[in-house]
MDAnalysis code that builds the backbone (N, CA, C; Angstrom):
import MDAnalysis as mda
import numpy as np

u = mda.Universe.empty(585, n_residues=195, atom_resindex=np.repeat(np.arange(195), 3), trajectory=True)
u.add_TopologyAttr("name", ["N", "CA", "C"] * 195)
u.add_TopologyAttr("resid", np.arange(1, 196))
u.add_TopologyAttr("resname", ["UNK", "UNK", "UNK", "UNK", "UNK", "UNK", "UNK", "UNK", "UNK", "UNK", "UNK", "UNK", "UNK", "UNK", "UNK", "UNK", "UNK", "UNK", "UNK", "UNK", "UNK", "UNK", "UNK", "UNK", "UNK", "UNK", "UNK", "UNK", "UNK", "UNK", "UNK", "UNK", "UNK", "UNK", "UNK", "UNK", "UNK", "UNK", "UNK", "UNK", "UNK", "UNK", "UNK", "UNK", "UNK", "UNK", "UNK", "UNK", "UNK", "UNK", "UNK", "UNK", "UNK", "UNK", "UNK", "UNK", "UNK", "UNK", "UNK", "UNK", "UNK", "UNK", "UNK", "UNK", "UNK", "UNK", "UNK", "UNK", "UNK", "UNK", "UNK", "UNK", "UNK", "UNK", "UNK", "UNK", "UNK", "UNK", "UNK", "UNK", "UNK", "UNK", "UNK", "UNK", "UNK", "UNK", "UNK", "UNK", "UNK", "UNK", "UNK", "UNK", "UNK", "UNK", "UNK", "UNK", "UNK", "UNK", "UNK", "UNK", "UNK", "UNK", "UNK", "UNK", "UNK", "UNK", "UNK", "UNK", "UNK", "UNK", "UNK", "UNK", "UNK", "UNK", "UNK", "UNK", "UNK", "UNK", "UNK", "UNK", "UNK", "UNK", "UNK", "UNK", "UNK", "UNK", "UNK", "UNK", "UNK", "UNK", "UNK", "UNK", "UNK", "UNK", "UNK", "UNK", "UNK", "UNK", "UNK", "UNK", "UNK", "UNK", "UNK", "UNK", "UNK", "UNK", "UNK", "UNK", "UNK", "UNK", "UNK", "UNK", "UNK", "UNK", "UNK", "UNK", "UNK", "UNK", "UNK", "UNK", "UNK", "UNK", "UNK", "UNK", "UNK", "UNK", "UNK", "UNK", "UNK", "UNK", "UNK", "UNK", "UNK", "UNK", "UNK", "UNK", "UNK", "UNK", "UNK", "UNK", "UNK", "UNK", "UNK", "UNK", "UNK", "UNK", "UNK", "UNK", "UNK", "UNK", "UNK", "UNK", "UNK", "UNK", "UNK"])
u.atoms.positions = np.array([
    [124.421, 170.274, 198.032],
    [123.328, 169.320, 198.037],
    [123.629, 168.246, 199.074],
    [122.550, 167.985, 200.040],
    [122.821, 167.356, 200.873],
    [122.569, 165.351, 200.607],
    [123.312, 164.735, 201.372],
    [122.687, 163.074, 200.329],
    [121.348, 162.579, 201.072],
    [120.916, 163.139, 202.312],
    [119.997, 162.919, 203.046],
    [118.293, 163.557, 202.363],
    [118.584, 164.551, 201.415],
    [117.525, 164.822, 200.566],
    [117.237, 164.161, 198.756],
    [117.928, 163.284, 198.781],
    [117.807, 162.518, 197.369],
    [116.282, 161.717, 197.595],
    [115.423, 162.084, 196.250],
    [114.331, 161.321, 196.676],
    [114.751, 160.333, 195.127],
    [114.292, 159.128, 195.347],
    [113.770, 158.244, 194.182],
    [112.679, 157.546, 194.051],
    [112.680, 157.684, 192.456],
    [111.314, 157.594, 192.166],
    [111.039, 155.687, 192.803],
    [109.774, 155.192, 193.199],
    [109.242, 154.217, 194.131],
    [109.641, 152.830, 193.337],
    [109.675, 152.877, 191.560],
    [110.007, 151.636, 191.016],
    [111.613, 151.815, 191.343],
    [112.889, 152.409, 191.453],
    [114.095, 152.746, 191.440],
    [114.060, 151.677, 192.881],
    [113.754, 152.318, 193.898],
    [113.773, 151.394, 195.243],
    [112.987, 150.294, 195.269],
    [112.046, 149.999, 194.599],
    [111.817, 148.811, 194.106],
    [112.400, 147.692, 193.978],
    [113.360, 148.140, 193.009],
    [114.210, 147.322, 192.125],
    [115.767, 147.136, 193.237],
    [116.241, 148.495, 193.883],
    [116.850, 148.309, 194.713],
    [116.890, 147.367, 195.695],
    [115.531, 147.077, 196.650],
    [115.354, 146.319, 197.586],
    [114.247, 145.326, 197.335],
    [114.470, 144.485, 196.408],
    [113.135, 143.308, 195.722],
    [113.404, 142.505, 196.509],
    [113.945, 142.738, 197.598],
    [113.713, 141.068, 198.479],
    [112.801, 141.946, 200.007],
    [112.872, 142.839, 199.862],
    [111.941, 143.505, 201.265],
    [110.514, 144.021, 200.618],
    [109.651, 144.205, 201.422],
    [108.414, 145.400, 201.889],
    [108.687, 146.454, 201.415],
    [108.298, 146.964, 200.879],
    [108.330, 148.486, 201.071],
    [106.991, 149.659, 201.146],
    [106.858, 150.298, 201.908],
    [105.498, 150.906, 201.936],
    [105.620, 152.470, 201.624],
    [105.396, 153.164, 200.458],
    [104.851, 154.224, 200.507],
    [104.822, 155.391, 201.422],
    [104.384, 156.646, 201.095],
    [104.046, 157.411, 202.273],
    [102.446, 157.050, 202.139],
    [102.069, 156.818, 201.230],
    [100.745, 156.660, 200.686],
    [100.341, 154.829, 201.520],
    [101.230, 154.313, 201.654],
    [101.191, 153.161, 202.700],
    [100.491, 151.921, 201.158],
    [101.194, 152.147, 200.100],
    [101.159, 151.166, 199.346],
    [102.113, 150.318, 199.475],
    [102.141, 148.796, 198.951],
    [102.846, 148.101, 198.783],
    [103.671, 147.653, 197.714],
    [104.715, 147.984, 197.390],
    [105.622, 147.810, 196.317],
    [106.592, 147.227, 195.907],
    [106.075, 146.039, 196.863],
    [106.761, 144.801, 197.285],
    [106.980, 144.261, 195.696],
    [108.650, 143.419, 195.185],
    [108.426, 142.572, 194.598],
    [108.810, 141.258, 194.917],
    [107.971, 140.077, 194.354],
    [107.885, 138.607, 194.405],
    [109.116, 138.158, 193.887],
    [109.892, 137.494, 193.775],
    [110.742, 136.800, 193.572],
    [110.592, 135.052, 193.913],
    [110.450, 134.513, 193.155],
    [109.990, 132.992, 193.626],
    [111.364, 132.076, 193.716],
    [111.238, 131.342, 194.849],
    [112.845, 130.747, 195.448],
    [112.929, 130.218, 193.917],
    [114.597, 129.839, 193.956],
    [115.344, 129.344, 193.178],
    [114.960, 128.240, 193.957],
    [115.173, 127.362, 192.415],
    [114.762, 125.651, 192.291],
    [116.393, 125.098, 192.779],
    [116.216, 124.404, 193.463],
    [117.641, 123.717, 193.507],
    [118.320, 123.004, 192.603],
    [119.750, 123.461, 192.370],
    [120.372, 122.871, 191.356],
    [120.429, 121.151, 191.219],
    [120.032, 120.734, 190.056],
    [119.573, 119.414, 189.945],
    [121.527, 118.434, 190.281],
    [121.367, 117.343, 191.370],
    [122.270, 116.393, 191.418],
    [122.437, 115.512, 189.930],
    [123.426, 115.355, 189.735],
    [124.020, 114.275, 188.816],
    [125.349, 113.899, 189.276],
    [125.022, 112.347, 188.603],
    [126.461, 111.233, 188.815],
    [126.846, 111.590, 187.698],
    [128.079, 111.621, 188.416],
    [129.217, 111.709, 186.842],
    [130.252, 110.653, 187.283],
    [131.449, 110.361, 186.309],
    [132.120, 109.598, 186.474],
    [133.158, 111.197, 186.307],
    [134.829, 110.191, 186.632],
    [135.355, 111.279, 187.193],
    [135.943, 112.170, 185.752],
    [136.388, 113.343, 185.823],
    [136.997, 114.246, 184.586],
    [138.330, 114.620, 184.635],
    [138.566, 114.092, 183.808],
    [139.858, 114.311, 183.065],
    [140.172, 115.281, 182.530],
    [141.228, 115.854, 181.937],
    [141.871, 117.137, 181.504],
    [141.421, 116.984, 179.920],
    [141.129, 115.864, 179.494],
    [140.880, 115.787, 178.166],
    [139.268, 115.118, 177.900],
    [138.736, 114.903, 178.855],
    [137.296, 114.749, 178.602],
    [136.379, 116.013, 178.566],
    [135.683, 115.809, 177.776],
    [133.971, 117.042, 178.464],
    [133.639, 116.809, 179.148],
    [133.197, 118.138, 179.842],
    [132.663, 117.963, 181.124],
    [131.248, 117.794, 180.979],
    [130.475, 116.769, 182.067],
    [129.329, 116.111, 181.898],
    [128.389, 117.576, 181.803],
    [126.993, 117.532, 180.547],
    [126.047, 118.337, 180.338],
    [125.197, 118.586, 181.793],
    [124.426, 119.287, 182.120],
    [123.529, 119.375, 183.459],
    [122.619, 120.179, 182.355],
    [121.598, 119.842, 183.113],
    [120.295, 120.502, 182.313],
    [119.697, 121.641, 183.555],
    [119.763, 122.755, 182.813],
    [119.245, 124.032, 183.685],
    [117.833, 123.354, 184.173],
    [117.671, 124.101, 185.718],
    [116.639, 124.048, 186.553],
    [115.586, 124.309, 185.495],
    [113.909, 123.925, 185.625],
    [113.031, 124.393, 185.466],
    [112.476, 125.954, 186.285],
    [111.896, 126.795, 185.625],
    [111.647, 127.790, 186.079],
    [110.329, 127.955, 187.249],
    [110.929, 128.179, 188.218],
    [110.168, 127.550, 189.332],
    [108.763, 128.537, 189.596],
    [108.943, 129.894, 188.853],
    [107.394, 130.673, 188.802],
    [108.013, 132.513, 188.204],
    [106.987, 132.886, 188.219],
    [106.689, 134.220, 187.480],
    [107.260, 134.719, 188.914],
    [108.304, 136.165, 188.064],
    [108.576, 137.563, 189.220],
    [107.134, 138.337, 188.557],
    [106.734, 138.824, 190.327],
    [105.424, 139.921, 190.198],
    [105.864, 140.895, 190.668],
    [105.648, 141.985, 190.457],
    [105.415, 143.351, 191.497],
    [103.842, 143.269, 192.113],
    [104.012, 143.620, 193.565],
    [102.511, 143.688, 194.135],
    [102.473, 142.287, 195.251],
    [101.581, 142.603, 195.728],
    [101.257, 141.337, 197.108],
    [100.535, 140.690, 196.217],
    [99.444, 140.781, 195.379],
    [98.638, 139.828, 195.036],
    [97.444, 139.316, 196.268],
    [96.872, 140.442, 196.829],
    [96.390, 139.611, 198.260],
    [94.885, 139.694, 197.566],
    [94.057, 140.355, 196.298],
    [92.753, 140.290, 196.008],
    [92.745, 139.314, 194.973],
    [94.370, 138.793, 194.706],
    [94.348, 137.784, 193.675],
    [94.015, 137.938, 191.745],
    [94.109, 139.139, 191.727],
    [94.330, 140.105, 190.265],
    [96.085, 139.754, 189.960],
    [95.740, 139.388, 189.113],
    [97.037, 139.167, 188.123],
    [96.603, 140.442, 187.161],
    [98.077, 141.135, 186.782],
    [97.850, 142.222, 185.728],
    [99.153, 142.021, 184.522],
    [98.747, 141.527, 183.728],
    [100.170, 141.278, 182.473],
    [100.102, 142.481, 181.417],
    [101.632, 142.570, 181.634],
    [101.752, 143.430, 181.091],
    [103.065, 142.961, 179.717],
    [102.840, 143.859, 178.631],
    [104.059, 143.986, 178.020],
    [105.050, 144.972, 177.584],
    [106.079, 144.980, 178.253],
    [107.188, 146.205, 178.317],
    [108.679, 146.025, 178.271],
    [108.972, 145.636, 176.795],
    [110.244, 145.538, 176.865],
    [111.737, 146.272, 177.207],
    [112.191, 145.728, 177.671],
    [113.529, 146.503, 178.481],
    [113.362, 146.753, 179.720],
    [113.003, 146.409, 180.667],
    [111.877, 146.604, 181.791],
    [111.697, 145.660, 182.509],
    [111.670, 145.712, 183.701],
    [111.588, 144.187, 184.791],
    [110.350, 144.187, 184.547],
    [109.347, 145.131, 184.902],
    [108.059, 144.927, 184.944],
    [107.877, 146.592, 184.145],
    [107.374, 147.898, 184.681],
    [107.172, 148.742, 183.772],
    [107.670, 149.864, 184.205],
    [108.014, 150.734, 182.740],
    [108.542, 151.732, 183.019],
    [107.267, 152.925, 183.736],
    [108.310, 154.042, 184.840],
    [107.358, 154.617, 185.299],
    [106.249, 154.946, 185.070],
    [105.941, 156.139, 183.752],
    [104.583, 156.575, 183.341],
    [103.756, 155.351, 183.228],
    [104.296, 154.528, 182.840],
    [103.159, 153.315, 182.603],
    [102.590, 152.877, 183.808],
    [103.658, 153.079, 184.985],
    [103.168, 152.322, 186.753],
    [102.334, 153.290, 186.856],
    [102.654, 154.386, 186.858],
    [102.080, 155.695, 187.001],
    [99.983, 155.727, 187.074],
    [99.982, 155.362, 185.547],
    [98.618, 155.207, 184.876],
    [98.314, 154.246, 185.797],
    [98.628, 152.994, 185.811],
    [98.259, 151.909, 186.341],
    [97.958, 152.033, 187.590],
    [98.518, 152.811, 188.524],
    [98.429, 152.540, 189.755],
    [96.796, 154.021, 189.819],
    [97.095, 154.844, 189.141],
    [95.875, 155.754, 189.774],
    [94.477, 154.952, 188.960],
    [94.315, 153.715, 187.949],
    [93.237, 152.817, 188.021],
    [93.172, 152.302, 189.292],
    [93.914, 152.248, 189.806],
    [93.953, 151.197, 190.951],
    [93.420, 151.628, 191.909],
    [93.619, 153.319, 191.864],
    [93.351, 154.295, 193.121],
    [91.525, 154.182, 192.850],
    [91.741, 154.737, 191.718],
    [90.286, 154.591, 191.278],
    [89.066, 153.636, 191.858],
    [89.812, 152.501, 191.501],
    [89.140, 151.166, 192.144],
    [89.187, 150.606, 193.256],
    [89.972, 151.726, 194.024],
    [90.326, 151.654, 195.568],
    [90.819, 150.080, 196.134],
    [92.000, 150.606, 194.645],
    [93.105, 149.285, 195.241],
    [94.670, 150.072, 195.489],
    [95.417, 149.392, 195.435],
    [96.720, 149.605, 195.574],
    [97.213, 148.086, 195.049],
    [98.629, 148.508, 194.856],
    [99.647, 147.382, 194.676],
    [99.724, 145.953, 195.258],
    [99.146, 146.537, 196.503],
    [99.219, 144.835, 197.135],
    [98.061, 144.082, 196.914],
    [96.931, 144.564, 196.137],
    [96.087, 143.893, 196.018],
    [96.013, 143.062, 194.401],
    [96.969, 143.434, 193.758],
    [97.439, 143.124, 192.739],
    [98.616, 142.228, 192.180],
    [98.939, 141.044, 191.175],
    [100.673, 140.657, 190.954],
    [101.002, 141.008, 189.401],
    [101.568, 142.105, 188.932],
    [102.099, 142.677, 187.694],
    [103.160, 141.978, 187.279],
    [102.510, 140.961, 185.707],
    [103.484, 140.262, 185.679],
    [104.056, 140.749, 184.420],
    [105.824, 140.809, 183.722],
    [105.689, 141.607, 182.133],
    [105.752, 140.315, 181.423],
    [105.404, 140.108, 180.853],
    [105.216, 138.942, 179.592],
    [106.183, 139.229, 178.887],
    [107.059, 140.473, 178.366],
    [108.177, 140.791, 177.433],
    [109.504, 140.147, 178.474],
    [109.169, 140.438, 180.111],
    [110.621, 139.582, 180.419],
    [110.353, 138.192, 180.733],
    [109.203, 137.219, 180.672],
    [109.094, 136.252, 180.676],
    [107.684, 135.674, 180.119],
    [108.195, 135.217, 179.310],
    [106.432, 134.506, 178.502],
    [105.357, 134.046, 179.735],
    [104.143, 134.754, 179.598],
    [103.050, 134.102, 180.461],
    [102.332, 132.937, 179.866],
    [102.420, 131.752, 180.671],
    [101.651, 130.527, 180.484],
    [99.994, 131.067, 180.945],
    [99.173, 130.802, 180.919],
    [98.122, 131.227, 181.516],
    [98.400, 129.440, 183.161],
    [98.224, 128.493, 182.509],
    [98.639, 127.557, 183.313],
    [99.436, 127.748, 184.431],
    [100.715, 127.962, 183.816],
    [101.907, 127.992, 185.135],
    [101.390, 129.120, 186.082],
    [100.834, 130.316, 185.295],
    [100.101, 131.911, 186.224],
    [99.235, 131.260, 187.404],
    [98.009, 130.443, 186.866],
    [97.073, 130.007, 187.765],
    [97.505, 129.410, 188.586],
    [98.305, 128.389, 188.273],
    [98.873, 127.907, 189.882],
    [99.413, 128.715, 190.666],
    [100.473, 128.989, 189.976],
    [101.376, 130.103, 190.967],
    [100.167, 131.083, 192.132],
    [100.040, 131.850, 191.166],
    [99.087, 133.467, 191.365],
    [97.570, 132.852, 192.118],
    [97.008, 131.816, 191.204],
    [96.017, 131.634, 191.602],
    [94.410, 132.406, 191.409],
    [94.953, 133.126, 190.335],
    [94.152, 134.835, 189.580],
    [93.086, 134.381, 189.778],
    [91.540, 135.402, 190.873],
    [90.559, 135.579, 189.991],
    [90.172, 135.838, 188.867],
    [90.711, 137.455, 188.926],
    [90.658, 138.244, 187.722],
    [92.377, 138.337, 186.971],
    [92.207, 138.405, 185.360],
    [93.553, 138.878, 184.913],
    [93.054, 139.916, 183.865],
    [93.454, 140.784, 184.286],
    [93.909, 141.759, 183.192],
    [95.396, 141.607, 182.411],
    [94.843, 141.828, 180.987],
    [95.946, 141.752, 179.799],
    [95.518, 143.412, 179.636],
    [97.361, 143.804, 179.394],
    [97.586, 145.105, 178.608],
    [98.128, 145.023, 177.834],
    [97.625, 144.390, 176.358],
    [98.527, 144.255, 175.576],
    [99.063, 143.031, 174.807],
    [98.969, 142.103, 175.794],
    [99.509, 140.630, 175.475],
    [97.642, 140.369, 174.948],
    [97.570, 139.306, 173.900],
    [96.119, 138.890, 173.982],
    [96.293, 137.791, 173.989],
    [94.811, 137.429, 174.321],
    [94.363, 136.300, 175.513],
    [95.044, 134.431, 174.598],
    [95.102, 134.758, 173.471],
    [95.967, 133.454, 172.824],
    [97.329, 133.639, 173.061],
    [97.861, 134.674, 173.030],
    [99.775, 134.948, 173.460],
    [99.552, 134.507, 174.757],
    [98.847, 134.245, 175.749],
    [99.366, 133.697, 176.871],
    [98.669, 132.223, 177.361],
    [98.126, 131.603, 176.018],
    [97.772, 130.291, 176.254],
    [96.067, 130.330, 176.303],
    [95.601, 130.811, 176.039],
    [93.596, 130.776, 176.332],
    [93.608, 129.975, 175.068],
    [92.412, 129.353, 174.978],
    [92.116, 128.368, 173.741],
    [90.955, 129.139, 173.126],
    [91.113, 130.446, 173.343],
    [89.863, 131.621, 172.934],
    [90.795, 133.036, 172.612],
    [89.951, 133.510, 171.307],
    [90.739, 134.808, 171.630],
    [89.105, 135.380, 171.773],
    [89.005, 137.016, 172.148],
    [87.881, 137.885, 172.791],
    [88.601, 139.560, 172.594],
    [87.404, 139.939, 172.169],
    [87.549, 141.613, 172.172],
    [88.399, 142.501, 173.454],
    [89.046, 143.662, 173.121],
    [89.251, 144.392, 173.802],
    [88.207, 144.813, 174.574],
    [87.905, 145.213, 175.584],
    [87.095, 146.020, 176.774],
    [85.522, 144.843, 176.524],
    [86.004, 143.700, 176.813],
    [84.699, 142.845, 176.780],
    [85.234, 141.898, 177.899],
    [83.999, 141.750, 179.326],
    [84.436, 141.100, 180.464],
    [84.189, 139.532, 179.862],
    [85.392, 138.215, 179.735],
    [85.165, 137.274, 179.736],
    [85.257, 136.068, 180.860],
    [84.302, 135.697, 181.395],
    [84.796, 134.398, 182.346],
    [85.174, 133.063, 181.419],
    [86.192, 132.530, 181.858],
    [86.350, 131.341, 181.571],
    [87.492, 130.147, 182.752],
    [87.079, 129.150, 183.114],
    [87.526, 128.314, 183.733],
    [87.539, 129.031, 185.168],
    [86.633, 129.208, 185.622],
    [86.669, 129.719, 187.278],
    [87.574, 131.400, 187.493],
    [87.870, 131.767, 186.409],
    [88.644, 133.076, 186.028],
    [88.109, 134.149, 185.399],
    [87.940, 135.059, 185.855],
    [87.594, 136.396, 184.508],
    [88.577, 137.437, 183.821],
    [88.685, 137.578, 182.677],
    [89.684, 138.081, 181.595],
    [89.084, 139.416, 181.337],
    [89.798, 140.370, 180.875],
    [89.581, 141.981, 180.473],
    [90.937, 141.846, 179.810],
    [90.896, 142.111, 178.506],
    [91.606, 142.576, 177.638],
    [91.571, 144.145, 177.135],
    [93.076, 144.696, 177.384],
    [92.835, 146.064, 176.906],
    [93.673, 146.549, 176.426],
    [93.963, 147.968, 175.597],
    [94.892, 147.994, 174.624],
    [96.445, 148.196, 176.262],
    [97.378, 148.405, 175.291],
    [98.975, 148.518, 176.390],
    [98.957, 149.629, 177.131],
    [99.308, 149.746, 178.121],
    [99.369, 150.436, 178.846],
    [100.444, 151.844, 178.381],
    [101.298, 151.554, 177.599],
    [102.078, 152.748, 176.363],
    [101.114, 153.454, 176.024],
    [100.080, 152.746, 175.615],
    [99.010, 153.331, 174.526],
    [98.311, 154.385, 175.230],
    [97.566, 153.650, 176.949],
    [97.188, 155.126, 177.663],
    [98.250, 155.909, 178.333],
    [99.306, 155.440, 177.882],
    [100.188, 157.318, 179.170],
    [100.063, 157.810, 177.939],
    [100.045, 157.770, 176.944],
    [100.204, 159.098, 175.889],
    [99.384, 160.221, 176.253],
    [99.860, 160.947, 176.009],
    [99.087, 162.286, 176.084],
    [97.707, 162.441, 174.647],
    [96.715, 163.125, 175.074],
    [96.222, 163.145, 174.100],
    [94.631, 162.514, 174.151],
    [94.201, 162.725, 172.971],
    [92.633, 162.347, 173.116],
    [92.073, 160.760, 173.129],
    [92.799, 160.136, 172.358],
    [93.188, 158.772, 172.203],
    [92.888, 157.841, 173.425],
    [93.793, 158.103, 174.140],
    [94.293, 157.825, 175.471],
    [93.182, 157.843, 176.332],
    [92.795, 158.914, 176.519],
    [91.549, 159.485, 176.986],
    [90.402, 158.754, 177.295],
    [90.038, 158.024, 175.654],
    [88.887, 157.689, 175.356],
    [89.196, 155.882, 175.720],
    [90.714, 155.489, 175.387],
    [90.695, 154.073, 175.622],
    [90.638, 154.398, 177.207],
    [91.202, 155.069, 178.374],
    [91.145, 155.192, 179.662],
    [89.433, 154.878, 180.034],
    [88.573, 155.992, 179.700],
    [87.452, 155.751, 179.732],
    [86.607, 154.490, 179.618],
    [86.979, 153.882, 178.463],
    [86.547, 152.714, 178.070],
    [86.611, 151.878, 179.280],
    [87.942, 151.541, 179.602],
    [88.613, 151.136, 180.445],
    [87.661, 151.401, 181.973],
    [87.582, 152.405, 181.827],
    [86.816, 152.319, 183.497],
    [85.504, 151.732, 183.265],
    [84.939, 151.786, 182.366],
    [83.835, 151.103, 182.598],
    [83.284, 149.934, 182.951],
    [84.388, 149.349, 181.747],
    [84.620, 147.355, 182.291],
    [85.287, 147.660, 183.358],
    [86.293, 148.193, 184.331],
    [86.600, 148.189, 185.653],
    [85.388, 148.263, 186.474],
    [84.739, 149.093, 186.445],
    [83.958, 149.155, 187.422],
    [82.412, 148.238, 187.489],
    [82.493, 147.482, 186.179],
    [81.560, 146.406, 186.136],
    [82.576, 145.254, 187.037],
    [83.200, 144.952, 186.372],
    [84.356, 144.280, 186.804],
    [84.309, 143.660, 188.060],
    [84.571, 145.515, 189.038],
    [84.706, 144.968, 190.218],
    [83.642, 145.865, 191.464],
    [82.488, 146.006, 190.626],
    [81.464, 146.491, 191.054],
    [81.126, 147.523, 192.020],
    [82.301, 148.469, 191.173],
    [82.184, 149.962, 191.873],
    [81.361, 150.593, 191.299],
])
């Protein structure tokens, strides 16, 4: 076996190279975000001794959400997937052929997981700046809305529009289930985004 024929799967190099570009043969973007580190906060101390404590420092504030995706149509997509930077394959998998569907790709999107870091809806909007957010999973009070709203029902609120839908676990399953929430699913997509 030669090492020049090893292929890996696109989240593997992902995760490998999260500070570069990376494009596809398909010429997607699978870029991930990483938001600079906050600089470690200065403090006066007086001097330390062998028998004093050493002065407390209070950890940085968290300076923004890691995304997968460029985010360039301004779709935020939250997801929840524990154990997982963002999601395990089959789940990117599903996700990305909606995307094909809707004749997007990755870069037009920022996939954020809510299981590796709680979504503020607040801190998101600044950062991200979301037209649209899709929830898979997380609902619309777990990430701060002062509303909760049905699954597969388009909501605007505050200059933003919301689509809530079941987890993205729920459609890779195999099966009829799946099927029918997928379906569902395209429909508010394509109201959505008026395909």
């Amino acid at each position: 076996m030669s090492l020049n024929n090893i292929q890996l799967k696109d989240l593997v190099v992902s995760e490998l190279y999260r500070d570069n570009l990376l494009a596809s043969e398909t010429k997607r973007d699978t870029s991930i975000h990483t938001p600079p580190a906050a600089p470690a906060p200065v403090t006066a101390s007086a001097p330390v001794t062998a028998s004093a404590p050493a002065p407390a420092t209070v950890p940085p504030a968290p300076s923004g959400y890691k995304f997968l995706g460029n985010n360039s149509r301004k779709i935020s997509i939250i997801v929840h997937a524990p154990g997982t930077p963002f999601l395990p394959d089959e789940q990117l998998t599903v996700l990305t052929r909606m995307l094909d569907a809707c004749r997007m790709n990755m870069g037009d999107v920022a996939i954020v997981n809510h299981a590796a870091t709680p979504v503020s809806i607040g801190a998101l909007k600044q950062q991200l700046q979301p037209a649209f957010v899709l929830l898979f999973g997380p609902t619309p009070q777990a990430i701060g809305l002062p509303m909760d709203f049905p699954i597969f029902k388009i909501q605007p609120y505050d200059q933003c529009t919301y689509l809530t839908a079941p987890s993205l676990e729920d459609m890779a399953r195999p099966g009829d289930e799946s099927k029918l929430l997928k379906s569902k699913l395209w429909v508010c997509l394509k109201t959505l985004f008026e395909i």
